[in-house]
DSSP file (Angstrom, degrees, kcal/mol; ACC not computed):
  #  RESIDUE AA STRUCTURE BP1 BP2  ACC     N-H-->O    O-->H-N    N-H-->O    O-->H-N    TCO  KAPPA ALPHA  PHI   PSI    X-CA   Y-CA   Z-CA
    1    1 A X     >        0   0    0      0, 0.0     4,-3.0     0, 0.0     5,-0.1   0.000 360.0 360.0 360.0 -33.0   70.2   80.0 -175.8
    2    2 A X  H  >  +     0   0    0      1,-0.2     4,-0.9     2,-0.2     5,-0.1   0.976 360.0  51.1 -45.0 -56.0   69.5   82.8 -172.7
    3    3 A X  H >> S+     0   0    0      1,-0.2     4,-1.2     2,-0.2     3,-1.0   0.921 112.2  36.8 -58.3 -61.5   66.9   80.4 -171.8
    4    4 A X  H >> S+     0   0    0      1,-0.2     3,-2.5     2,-0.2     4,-1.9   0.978 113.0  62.0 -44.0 -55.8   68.8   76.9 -171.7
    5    5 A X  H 3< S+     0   0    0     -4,-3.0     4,-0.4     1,-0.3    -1,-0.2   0.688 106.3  40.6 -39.8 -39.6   71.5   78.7 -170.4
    6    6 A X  H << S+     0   0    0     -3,-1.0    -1,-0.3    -4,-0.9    -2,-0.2   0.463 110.9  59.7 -80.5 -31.5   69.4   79.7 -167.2
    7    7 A X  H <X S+     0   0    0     -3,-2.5     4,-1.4    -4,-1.2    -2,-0.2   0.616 104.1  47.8-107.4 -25.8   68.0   76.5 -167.0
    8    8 A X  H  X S+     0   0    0     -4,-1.9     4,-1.8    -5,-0.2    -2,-0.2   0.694 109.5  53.3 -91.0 -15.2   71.4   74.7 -166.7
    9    9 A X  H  4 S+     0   0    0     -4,-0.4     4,-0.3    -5,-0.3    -2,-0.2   0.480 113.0  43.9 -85.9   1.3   72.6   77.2 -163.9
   10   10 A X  H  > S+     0   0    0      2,-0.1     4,-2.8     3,-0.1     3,-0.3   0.869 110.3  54.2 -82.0 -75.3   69.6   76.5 -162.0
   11   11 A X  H  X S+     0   0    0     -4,-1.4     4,-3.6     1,-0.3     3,-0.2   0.912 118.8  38.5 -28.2 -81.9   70.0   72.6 -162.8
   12   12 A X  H  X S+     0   0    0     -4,-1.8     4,-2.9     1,-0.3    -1,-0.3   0.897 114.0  48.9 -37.5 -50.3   73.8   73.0 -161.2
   13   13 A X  H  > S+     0   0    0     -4,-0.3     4,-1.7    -3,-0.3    -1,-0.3   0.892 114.0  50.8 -80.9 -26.5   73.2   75.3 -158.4
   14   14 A X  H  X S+     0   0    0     -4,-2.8     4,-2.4     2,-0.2    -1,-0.2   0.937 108.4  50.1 -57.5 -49.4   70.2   72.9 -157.5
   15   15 A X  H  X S+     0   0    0     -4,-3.6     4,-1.1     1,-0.3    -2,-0.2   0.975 112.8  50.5 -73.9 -55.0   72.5   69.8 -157.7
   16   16 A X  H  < S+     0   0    0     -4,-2.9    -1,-0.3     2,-0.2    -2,-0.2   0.655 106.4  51.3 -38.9 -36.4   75.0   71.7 -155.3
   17   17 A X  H >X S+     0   0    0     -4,-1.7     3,-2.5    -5,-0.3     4,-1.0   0.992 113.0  46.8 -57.7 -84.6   72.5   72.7 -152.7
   18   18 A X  H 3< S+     0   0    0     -4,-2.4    -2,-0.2     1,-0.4    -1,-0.2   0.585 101.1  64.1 -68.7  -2.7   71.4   69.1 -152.4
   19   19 A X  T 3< S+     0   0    0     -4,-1.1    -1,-0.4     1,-0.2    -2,-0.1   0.588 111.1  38.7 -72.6   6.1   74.9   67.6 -152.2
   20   20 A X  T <4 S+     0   0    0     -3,-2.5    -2,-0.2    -4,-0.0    -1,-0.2   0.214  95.1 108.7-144.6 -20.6   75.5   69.4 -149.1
   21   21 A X     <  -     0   0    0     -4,-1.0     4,-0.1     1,-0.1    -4,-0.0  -0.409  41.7-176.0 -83.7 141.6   71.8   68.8 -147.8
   22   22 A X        +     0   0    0     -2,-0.1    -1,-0.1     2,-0.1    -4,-0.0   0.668  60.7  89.2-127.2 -27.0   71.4   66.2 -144.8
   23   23 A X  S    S-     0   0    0      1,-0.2     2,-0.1     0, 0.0    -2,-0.0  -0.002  86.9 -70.9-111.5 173.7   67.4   66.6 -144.9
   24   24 A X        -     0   0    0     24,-0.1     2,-0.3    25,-0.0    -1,-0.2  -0.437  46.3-157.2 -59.9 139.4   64.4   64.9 -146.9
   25   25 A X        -     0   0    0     22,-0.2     2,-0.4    -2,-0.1     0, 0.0  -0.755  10.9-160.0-115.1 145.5   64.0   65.5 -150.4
   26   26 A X        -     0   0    0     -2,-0.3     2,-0.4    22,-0.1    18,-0.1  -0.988   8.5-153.3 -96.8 136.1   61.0   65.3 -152.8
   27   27 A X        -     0   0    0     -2,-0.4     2,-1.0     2,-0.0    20,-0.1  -0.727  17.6-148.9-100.4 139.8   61.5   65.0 -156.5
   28   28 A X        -     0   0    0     -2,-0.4     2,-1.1    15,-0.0     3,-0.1  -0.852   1.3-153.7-113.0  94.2   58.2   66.6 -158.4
   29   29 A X    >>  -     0   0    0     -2,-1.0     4,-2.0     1,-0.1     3,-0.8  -0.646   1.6-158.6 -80.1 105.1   57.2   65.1 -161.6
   30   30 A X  H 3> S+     0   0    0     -2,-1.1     4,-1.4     1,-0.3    -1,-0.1   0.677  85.2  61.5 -64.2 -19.9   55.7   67.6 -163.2
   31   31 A X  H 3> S+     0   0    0      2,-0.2     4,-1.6     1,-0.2     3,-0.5   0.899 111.9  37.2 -44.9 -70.7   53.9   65.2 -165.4
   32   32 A X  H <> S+     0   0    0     -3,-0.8     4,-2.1     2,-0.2     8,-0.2   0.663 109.9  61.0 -47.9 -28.2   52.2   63.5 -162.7
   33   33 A X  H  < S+     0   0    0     -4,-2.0    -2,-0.2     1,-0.2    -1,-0.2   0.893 115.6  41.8 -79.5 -47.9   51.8   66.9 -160.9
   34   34 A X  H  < S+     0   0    0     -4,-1.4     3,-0.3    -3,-0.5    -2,-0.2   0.854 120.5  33.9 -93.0 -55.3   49.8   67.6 -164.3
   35   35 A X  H  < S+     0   0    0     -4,-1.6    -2,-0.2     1,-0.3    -3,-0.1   0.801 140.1  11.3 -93.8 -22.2   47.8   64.5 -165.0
   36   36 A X     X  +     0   0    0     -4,-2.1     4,-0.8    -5,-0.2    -1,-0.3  -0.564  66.2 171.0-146.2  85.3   47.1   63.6 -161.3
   37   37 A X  H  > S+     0   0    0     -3,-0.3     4,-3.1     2,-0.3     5,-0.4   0.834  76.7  56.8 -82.2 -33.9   48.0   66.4 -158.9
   38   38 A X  H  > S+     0   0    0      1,-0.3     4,-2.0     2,-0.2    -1,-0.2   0.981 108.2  48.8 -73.0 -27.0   46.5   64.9 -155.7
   39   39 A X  H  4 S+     0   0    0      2,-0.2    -1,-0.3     1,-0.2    -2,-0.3   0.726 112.8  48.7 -74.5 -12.6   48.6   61.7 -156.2
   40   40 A X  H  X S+     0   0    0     -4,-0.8     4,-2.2    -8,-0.2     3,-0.3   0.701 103.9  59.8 -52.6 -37.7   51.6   63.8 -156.6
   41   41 A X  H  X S+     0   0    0     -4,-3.1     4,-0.9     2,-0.2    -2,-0.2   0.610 112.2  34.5 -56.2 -34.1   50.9   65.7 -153.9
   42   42 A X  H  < S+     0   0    0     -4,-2.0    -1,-0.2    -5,-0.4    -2,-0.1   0.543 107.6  66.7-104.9   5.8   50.9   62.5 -151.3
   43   43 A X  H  > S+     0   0    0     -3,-0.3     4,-3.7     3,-0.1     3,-0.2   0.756 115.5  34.2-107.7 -66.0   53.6   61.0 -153.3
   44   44 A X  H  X S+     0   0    0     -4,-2.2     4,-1.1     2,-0.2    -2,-0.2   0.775 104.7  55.7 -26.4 -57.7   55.2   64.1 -151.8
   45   45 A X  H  <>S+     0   0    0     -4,-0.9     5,-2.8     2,-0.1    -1,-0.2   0.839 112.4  63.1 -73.5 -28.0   54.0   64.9 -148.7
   46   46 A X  H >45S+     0   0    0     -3,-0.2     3,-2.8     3,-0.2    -2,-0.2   0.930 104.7  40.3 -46.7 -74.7   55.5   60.9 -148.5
   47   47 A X  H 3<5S+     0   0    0     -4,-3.7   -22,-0.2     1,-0.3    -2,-0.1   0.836 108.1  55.4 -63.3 -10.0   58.8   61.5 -149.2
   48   48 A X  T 3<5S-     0   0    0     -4,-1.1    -1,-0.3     2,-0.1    -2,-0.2   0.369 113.0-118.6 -96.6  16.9   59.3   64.6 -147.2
   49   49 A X  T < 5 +     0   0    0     -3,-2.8     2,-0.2     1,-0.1    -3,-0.2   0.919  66.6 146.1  53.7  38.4   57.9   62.2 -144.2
   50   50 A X      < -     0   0    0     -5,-2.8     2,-0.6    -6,-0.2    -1,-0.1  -0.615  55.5-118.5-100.1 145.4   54.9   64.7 -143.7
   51   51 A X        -     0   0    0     -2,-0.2     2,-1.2    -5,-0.0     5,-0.2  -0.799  19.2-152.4 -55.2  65.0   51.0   64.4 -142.7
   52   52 A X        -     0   0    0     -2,-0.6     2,-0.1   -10,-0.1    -7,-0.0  -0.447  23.8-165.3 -78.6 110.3   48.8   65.6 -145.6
   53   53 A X     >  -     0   0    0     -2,-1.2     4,-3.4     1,-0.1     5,-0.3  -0.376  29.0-115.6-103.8 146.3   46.1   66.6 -143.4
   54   54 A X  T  4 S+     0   0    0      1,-0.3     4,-0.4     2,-0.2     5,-0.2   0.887 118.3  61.2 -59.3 -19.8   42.6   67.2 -145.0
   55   55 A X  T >> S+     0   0    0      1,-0.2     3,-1.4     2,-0.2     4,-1.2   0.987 110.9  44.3 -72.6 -35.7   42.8   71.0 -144.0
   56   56 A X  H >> S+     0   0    0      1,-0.2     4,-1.9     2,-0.2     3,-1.4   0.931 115.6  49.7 -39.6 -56.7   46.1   70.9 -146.4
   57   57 A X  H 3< S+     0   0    0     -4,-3.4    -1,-0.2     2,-0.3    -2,-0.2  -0.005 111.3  39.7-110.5  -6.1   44.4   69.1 -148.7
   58   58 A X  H <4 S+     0   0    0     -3,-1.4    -1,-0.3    -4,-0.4    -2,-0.2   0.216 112.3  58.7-135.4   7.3   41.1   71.0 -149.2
   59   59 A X  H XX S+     0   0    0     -3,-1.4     4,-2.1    -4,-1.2     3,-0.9   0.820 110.9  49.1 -86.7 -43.8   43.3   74.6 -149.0
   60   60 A X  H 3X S+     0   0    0     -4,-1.9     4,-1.5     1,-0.2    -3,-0.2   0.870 113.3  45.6 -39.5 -53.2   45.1   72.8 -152.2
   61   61 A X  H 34 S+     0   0    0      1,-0.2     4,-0.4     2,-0.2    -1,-0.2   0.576 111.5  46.9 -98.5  12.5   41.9   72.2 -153.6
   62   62 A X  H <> S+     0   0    0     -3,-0.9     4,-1.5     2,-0.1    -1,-0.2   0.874 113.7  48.7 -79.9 -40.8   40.5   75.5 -153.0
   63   63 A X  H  X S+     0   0    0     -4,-2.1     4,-2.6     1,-0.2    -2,-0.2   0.771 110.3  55.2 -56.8 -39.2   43.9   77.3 -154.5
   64   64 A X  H  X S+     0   0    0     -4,-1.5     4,-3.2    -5,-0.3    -1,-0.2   0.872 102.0  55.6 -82.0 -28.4   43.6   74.9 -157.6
   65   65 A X  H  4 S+     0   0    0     -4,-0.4     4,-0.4     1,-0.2    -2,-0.2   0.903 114.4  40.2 -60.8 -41.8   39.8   76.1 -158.3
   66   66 A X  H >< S+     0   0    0     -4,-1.5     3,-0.8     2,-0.2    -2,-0.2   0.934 113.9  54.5 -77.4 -35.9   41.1   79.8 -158.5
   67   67 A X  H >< S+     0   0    0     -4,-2.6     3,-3.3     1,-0.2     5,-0.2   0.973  95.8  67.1 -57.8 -51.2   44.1   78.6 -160.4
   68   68 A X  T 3< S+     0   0    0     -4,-3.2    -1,-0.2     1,-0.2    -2,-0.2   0.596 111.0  33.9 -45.8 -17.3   41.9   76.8 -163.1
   69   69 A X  T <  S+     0   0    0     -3,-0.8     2,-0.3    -4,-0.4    -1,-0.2  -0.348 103.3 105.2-116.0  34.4   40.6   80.2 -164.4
   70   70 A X  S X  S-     0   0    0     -3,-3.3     3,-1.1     1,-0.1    -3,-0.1  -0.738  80.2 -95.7-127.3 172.7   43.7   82.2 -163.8
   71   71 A X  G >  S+     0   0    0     -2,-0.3     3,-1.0     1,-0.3     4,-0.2   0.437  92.8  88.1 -75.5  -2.6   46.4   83.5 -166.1
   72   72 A X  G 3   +     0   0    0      1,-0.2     4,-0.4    -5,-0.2    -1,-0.3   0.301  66.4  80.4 -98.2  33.4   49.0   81.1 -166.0
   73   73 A X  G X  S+     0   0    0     -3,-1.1     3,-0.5     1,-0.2     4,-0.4   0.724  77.2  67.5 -73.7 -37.0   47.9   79.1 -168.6
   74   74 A X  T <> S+     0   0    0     -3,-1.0     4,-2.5     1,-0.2    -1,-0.2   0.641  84.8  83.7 -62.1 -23.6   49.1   81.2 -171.0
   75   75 A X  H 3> S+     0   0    0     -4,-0.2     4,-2.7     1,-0.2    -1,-0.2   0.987  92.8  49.8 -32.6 -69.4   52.6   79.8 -169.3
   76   76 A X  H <> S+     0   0    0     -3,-0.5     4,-1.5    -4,-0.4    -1,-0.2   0.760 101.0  53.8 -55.7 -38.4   52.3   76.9 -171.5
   77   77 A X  H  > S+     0   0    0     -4,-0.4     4,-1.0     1,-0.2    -1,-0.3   0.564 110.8  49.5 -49.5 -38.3   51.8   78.1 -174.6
   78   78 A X  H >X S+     0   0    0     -4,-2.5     3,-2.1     2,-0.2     4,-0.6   0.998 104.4  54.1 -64.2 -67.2   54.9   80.2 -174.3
   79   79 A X  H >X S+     0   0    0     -4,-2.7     3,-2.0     1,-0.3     4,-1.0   0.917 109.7  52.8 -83.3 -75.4   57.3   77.5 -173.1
   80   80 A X  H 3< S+     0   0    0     -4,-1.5     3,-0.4     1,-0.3    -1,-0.3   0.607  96.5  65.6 -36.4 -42.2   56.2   75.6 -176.3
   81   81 A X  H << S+     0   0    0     -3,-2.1    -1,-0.3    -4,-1.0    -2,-0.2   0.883  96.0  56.6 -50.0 -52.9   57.0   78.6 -178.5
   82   82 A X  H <<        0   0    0     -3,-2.0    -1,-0.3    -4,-0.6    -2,-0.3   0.830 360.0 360.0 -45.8 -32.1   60.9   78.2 -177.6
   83   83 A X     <        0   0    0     -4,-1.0    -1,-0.2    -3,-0.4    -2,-0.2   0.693 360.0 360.0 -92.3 360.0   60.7   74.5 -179.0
């Protein structure tokens, strides 16, 4: 219940920030983020009315090579344990 709880004062304080917010937004599906990251990523870099310039775009896929072997993997496996 800590957890939900935490996850709906986030949710709120989020929705308040951006009612107030004059500036571009991107929404992250984490889904997509997951099954096809670079198309989420320009799906992004789209909505915020940005340039994903290749040096962005091959520091991303350098960051994601060290990620693939890195500890937060264990992330998921947790989350899953709450359901």
């Amino acid at each position: 219940s800590e957890w939900q709880r935490k996850l709906a004062l986030r949710q709120r304080r989020i929705d308040a920030a951006l009612e107030v917010f004059q500036g571009p937004v991107a929404r992250v599906d984490f889904a997509r983020l997951d099954a096809d990251w670079h198309g989420e990523i320009r799906h992004i870099y789209h909505a915020l009315g940005l340039e994903l310039s290749a040096s962005a775009l091959s520091a991303m896929e350098r960051e994601m090579g060290r990620a693939a072997n890195g500890t937060h993997h264990t992330h998921r496996a947790q989350i899953a344990e709450f359901s």
